[in-house]
N, C-alpha and C positions, 0 to 999 in steps of 0.2 A: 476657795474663790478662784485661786489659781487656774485649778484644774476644770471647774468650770467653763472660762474663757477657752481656756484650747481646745474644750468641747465643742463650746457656741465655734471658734472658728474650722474645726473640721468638717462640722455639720455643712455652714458656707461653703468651704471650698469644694466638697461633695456637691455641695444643688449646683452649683459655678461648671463644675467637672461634665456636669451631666446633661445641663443645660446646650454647653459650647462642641460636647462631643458627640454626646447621646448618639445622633444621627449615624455616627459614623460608626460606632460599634454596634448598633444593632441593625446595619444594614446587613444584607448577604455578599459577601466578598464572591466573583467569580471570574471566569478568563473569556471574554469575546475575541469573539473577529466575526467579519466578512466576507459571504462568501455567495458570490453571485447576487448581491444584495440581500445576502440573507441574515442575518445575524444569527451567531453560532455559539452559543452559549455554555459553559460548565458550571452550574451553580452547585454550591456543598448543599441545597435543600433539592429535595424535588421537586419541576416546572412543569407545567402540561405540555405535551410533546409540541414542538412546530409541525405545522405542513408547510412542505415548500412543492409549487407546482412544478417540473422540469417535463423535459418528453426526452429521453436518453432513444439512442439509437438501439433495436433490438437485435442482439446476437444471433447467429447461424451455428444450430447445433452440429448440425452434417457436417459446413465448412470448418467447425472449430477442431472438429474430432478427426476428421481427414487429415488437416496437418499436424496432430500427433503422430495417426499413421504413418504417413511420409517422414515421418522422424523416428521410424521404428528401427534404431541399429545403432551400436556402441557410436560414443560421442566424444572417443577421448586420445587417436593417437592424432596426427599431426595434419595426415590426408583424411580421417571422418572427419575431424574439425573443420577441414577443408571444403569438401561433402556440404557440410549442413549449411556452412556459411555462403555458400554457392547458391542453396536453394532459399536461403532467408531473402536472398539480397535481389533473388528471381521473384521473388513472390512479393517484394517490396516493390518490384519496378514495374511488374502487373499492374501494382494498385495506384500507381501516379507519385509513388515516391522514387527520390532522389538517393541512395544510399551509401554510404560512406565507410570502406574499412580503414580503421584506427588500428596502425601494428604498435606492439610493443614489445619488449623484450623476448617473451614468450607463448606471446600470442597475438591474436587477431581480433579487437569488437568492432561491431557495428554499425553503423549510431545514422539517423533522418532523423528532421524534424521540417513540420509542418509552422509556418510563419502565423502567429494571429494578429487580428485588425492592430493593436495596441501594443504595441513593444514598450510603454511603460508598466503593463500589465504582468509582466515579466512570463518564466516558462516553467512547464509540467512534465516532469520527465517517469517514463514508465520503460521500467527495464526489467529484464528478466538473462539468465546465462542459459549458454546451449550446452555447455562440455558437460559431459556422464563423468563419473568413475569406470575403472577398467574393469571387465562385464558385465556393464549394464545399458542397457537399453533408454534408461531413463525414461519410461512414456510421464512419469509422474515429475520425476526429477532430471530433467525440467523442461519435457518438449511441452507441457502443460501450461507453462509459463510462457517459452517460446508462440504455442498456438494461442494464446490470450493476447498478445504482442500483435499477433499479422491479423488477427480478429479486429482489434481495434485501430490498428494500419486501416484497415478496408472501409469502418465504419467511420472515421471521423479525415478519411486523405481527402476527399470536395469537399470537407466542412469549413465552415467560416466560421471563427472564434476569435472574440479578443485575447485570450491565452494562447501563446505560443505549444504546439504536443511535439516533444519529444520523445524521440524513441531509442531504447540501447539492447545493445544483445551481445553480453557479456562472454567473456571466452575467460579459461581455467579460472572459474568460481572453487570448484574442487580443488583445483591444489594448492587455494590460499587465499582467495578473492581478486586475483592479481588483476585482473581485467576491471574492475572496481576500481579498484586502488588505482591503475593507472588512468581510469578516467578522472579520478577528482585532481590527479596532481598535475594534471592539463587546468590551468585557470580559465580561459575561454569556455571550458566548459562549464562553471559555475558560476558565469556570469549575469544576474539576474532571475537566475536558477530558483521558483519560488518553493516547489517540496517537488520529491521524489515517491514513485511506487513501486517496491522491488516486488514480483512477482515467483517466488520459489516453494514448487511443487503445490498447487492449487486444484486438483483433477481426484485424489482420493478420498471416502467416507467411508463408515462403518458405523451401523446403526446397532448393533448388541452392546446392553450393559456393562460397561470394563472397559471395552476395547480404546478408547480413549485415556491416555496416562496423564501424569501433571510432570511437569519437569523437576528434576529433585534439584533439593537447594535454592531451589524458587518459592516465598511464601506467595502460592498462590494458586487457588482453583478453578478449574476451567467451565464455564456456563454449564457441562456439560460429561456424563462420564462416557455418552455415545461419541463417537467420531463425526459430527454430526454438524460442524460448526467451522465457521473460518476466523482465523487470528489475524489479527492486524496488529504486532507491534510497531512502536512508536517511542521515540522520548519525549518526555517532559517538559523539554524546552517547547516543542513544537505541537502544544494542546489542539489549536483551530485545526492541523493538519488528519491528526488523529480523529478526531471529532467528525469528521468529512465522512469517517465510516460510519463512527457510531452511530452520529442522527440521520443515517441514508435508510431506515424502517421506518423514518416519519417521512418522508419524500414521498410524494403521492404524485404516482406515474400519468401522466397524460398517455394513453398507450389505444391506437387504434386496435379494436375489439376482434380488426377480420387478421391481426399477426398469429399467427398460430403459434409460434415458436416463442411464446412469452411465458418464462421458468419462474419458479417460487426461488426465491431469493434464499441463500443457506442464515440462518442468525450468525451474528458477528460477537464474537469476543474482541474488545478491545485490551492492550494491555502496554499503557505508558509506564515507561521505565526510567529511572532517574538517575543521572551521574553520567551518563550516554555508556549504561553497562559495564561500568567499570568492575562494581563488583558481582555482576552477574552475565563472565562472561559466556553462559548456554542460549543469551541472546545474539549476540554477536556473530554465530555463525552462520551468513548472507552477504547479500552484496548490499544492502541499505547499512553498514559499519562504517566503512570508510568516508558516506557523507557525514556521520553522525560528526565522526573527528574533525570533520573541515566544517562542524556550525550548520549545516543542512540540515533543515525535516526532511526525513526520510521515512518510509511507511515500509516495514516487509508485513507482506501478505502470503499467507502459508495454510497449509491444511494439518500444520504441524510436525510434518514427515517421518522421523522416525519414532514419535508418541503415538503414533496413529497407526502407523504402514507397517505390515510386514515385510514388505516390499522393498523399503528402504535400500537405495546400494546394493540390489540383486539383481542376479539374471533375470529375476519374475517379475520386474515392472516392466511389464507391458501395456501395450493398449488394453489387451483384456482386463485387466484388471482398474484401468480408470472405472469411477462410479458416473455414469454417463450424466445422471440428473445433477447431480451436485453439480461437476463440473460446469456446467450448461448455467447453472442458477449461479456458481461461481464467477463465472465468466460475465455475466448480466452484471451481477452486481460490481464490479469493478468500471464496466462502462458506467452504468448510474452514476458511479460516484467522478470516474473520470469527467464525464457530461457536467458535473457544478462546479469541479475544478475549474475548466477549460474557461466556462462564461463565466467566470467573477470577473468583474472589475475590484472587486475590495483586498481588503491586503490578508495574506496569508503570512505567516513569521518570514522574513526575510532572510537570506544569510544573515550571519555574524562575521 
């Protein structure tokens, strides 16, 4: 009879349990935010995709790939560094920007930014480094990055956004990330700071089977075994930021018919990474590390460099060897996505 009773009353407390909670465990847990009033979703099930309408500014293949050219020569004793930073900061004042060198111990960055309507909307910062290693040329690593930077100087400097665009252009990324690193331990500079996009080495592909590696000691595999795709890592903290890539193949481009110069977008590997790389430090080497440690979403965007390049760190990355179409469809799609950043009013993960 005893054992009875405690049956009748587990029974109860089970209908009680399931009654009061039910809802809650058989919902789908997932991570939103806001973004240009869109709502940005990560559900553990799968959603049918959103369309979100924007009209992004279209890229200039010619103009992009010219100032790689002009960035065709070592980028790493004291007077190249000199050189480049000369011609960034000409090309900056061409386009109506204001521009700023930031010296630091052993170097020299860059840094404009353009003011949006909203300054409670906070800012967007897209940065990329110029220094090579010692004989290289760097067309990939990173006047690619560099010419993605003065692309989007040109395209969004008359623009009117509630988003503040910031711009950086990093000095000795190579010898340690130090032009990184001294930008974040400037606090003015992360002052309302909403996410960051590091741009390093975006300009190479390879379309044969293989050519594409996985990083070892990483579980994990790449969309893809051709070169043929662009990485966006990301931490975990900073999902909406991340996401900004991933659901930019559901963005349905408003794009006048008569642009000729309107590219096939490259597929996106996304790959949020948890603990901000502590223990996988083969992500870490960029200049998107340094916000990771100060609490910042940060995005590096990459064509993978040396999983991909043979190029990598040699005399033989040149322009010739940039893969024109990717680049070109690389380049687009970081405006794209730059273009919903800029007009959100919603909130993106904030500092910590």
């Amino acid at each position: 009879m005893k054992k009875n009773i405690i049956f009748i009353i587990l029974i109860i407390i089970g209908i009680a349990f399931a009654v009061l909670f039910g809802d809650k465990f058989l919902s789908q847990p997932q991570e939103t935010a806001v973004i240009n009033n869109i709502q940005i979703e990560t559900p553990l099930v799968e959603k049918e995709p959103q369309t979100v309408a924007i009209n992004p500014p279209q890229v200039d293949s010619q103009r992009l790939f010219a100032n790689v050219e002009k960035l065709n020569f070592q980028r790493f004793t004291d007077s190249e560094r000199r050189r480049t930073r000369d011609y960034i900061t000409k090309e900056l004042q061409k386009l109506g920007w204001e521009p700023t060198l930031e010296e630091f111990p052993t170097g020299v960055n860059v840094f404009t930014e353009k003011q949006g309507r909203d300054r409670n909307a906070g800012s967007i910062l897209i940065a990329a480094h110029y220094d090579t290693v010692f004989k290289s040329p760097g067309a990939d690593d990173n006047a690619s990055g560099v010419a993605v930077l003065l692309e989007i100087a040109r395209l969004f400097g008359s623009s009117s956004t509630p988003r503040t665009l910031q711009l950086a252009f990093f000095d000795k990324e190579e010898a340690g990330l130090l032009g990184s690193r001294a930008f974040v331990n400037n606090p003015a500079r992360l002052e309302n700071l909403r996410g960051v996009i590091v741009l390093d080495m975006v300009g190479y592909a390879c379309y044969t089977s293989g050519c594409q590696k996985s990083p070892s000691g990483l579980p994990i595999t790449p969309i893809s075994d051709k070169g043929d795709f662009l990485a966006v890592v990301g931490d975990t903290e900073h999902l909406p930021l991340i996401n900004a890539f991933k659901n930019i193949d559901n963005v349905e481009n408003n794009l006048n018919n008569n642009i000729n110069n309107s590219s096939k977008l490259p597929p996106v590997f996304t790959l949020p990474v948890p603990l901000k790389g502590v223990f996988t430090p083969d992500v870490l080497r960029s200049d998107h590390a340094p916000f990771w440690l100060q609490g910042i979403g940060a995005l590096l965007v990459t064509d993978t460099a040396n999983l991909r390049s043979y190029y990598y760190h040699q005399p033989s990355d040149i322009p010739a060897n940039i893969e024109r179409d990717f680049f070109t469809g690389a380049a687009q799609l970081i405006v794209n996505v730059t273009t919903v950043l800029l007009s959100g009013n919603g909130s993106l993960a904030t500092p910590s």
